[in-house]
MARKE-227427 format. One record per residue (C-alpha): residue in one letter; z, x, y. Coordinates in steps of 0.5 Angstrom, whole numbers, padded with zeros to 4 digits, always signed. Each point is the difference from the previous one (the first is absolute). Layout:
% MARKE-227427
AZXY/...
This chain:
% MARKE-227427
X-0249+0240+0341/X+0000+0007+0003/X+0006-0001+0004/X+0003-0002-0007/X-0001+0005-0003/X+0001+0005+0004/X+0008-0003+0001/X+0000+0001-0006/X-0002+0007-0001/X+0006+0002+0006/X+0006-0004-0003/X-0001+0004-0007/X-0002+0007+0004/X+0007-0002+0004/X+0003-0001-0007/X-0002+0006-0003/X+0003+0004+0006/X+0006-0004+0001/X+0002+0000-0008/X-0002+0008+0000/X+0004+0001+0006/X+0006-0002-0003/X-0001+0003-0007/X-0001-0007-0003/X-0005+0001-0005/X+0005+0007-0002/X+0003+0000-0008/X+0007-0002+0003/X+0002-0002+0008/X+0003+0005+0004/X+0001+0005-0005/X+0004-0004-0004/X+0001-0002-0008/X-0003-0007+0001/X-0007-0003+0002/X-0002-0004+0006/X+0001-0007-0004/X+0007+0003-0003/X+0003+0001+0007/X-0004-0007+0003/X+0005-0003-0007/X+0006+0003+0002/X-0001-0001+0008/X+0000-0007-0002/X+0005+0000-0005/X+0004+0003+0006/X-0002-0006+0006/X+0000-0006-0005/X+0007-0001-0003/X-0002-0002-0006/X-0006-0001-0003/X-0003-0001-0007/X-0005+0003-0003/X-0005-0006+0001/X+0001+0000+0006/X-0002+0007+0002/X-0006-0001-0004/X-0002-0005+0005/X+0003+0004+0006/X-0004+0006-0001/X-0006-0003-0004/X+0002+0004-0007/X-0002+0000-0007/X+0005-0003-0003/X+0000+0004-0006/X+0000+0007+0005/X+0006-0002+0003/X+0003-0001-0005/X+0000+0007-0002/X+0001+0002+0006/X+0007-0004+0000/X+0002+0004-0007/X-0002+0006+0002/X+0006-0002+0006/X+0004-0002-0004/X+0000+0006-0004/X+0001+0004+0006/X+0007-0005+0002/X-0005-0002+0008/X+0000-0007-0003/X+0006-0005-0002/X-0003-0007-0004/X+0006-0006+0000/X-0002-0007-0003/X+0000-0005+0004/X+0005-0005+0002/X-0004-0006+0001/X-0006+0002-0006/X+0002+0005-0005/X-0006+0001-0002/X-0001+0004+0006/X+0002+0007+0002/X+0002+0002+0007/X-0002+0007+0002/X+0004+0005+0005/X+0000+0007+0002/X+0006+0003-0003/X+0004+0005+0004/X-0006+0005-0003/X-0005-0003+0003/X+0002-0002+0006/X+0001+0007+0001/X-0007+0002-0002/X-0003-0005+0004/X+0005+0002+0007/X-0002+0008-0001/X-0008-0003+0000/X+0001-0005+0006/X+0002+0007+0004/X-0006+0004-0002/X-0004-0006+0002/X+0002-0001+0006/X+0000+0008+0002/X-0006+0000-0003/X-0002-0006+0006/X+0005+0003+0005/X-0005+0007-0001/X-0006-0004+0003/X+0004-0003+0004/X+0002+0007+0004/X-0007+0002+0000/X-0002-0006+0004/X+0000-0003+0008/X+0005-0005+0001/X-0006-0005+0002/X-0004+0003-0006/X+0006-0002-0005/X+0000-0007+0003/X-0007-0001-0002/X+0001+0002-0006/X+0006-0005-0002/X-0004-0005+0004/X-0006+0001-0004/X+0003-0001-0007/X+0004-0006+0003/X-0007-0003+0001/X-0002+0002-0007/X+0006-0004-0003/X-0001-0006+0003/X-0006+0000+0000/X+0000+0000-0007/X+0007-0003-0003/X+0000-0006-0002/X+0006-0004+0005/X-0001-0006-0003/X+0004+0003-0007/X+0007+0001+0002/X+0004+0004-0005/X+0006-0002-0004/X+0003+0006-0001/X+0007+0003+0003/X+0001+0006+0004/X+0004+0004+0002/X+0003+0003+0008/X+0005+0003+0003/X+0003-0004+0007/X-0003-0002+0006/X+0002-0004+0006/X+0003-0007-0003/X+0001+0002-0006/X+0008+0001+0001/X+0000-0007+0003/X-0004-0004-0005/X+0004+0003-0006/X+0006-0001+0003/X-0002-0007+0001/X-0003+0000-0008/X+0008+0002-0002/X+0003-0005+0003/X-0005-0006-0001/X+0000+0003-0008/X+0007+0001-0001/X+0002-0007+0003/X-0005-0003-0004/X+0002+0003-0007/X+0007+0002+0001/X+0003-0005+0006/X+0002+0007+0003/X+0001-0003+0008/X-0002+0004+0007/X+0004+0005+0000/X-0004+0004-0006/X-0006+0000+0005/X+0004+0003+0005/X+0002+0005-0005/X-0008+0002-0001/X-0001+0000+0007/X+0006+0004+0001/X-0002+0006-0005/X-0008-0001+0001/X+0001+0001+0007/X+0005+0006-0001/X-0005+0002-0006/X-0006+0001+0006/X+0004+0003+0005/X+0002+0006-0005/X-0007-0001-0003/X-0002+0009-0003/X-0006-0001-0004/X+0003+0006-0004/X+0005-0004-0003/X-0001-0007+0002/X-0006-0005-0002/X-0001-0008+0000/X-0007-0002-0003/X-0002-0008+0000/X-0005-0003-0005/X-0005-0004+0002/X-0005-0005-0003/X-0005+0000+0005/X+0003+0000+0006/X+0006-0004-0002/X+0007+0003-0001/X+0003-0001-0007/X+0004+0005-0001/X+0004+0007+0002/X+0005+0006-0002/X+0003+0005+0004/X+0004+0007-0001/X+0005+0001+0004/X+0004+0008+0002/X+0007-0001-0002/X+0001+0007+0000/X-0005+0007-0002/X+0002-0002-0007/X+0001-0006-0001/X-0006-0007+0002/X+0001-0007+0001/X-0006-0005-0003/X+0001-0006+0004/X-0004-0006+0002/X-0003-0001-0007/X-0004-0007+0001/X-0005-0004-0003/X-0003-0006+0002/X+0002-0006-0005/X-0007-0003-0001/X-0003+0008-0002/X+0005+0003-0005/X-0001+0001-0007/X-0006+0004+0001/X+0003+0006+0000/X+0001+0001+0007/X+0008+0002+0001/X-0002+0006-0007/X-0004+0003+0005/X+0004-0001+0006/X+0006+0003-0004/X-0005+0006-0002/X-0002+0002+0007/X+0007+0000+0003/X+0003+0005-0006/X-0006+0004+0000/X+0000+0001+0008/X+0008+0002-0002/X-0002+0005-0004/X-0004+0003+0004/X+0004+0000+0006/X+0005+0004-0003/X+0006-0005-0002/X+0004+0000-0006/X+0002-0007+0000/X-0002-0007+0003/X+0006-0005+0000/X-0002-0008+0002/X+0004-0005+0000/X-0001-0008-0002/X+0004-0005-0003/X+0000-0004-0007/X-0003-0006+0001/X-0007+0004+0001/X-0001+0000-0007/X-0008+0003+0000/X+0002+0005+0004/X+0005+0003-0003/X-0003+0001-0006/X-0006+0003+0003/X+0005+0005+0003/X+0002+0001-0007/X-0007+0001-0002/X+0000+0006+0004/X+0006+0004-0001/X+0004-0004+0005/X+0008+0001-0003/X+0005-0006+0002/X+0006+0004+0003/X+0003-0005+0003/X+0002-0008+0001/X+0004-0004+0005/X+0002-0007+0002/X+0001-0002+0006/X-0003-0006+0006/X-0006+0003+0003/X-0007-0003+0004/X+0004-0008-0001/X+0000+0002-0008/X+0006+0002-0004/X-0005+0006-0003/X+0001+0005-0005/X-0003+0007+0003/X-0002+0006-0003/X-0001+0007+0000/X-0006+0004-0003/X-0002+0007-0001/X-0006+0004-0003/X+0001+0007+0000/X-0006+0005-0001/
């Protein structure tokens, strides 16, 4: 019984010290406009692709009734785009806008020079200690046996560039009868892509579901003013759940604020719901033109954006 209760008493000693440490308890975080729970909301918003308002409820363990002023006030503030499902139009799938994914980038700095500053004040060894200590924390006390139904967003790794090179042509040959040489074409310009790869100017992000890949988009440099979006994929069994409006709205705003003043693309006609999520985003047909391609006769595009 003693044992218990002095257990108790040194993990609520060490959560008041680490909550105080890290200025938890303070009005706003990391002297920011927003709360720990508006910061945690948008952190979310930004991992998952989409999410409803229901689901962030369970997620985080919120009143409903609090979330929901929490999401007007981003609404009122443009951090936050609300979009009716395909699937169920009773529901509301949220996202950060461009705004917001601007906010919670500049908070995600801070936090991490704010972990980088303690880092710097300690011995390697001693931070080794450290990270593996609250890794034993958060196995301990996570539940494995819930798996997460959400989508995540990350940048390359070794394998990605084979698989999604292997997903365009097991794809494009399923919907569109499109032969072995439109996966060579993928493999070609994927390679060239990792070859010239600038992390200035260039960027592929792969969406997962646990650990399995559903989808990818990719920025490519043409020129100091000019972008290429390309390999804009999605997983025929995960579409319609607003996961290409997000993969459009990360690559244009990357663009953005890289510098470029235009992204061109180039598609072809049969691929009906792409175009008209191009379209949706600002994307302008420039120009067409039939001819033999990929063992189809095909109708290619041009496309372009400018800032």
């Amino acid at each position: 019984m003693n044992e218990g209760i002095e257990r108790i008493g040194k993990m609520r000693s060490f959560n008041r010290f680490y909550t105080n440490f890290l200025g938890l308890l303070d009005k706003t975080l990391l002297k920011s406009d927003y709360s720990l729970t508006e910061v945690r909301i948008m952190f979310e918003l930004n991992r998952l692709l989409t999410t409803t308002a229901s689901e962030l409820v369970k997620l985080l363990n919120l009143d409903p009734a609090y979330l929901s002023r929490i999401l007007s006030g981003f609404e009122e503030k443009n951090l936050i785009d609300k979009q009716r499902s395909n699937e169920d139009m009773r529901k509301q799938l949220l996202s950060l806008t461009s705004n917001g994914q601007q906010v919670i980038s500049e908070l995600q700095e801070k936090a991490n020079e704010q972990i980088k500053t303690l880092l710097t004040n300690l011995k390697n060894e001693d931070q080794d200690r450290l990270v593996t200590g609250m890794m034993t924390i958060e196995s301990i006390l996570k539940d494995e046996k819930v798996k997460s139904e959400f989508y995540s967003l990350r940048s390359h790794k070794p394998g990605d560039i084979g698989y999604i090179t292997c997903r365009h042509g097991v794809i494009y040959a399923n919907e569109y009868q499109l032969d072995e040489t439109f996966e060579a074409y993928v493999a070609k310009h994927m390679a060239e892509f990792i070859e010239n790869y600038d992390p200035a100017k260039d960027h592929l992000w792969i969406v997962e579901k646990g650990t399995e890949i559903v989808g990818s988009i990719a920025i490519v440099k043409k020129d100091n003013k000019t972008a290429q979006l390309r390999w804009l994929l999605v997983e025929p069994h995960i579409r319609n759940k607003g996961i290409g409006t997000k993969l459009m709205h990360e690559a244009i705003s990357f663009s953005k604020s890289q510098g470029y003043q235009k992204v061109i693309l180039g598609t072809f006609s049969d691929l009906i719901i792409a175009r008209r999520l191009y379209s949706t985003n600002g994307f302008q047909l420039i120009e067409s033109k039939n001819h033999h391609i990929w063992g189809q006769d095909l109708t290619e595009e041009q496309w372009e954006l400018n800032f």
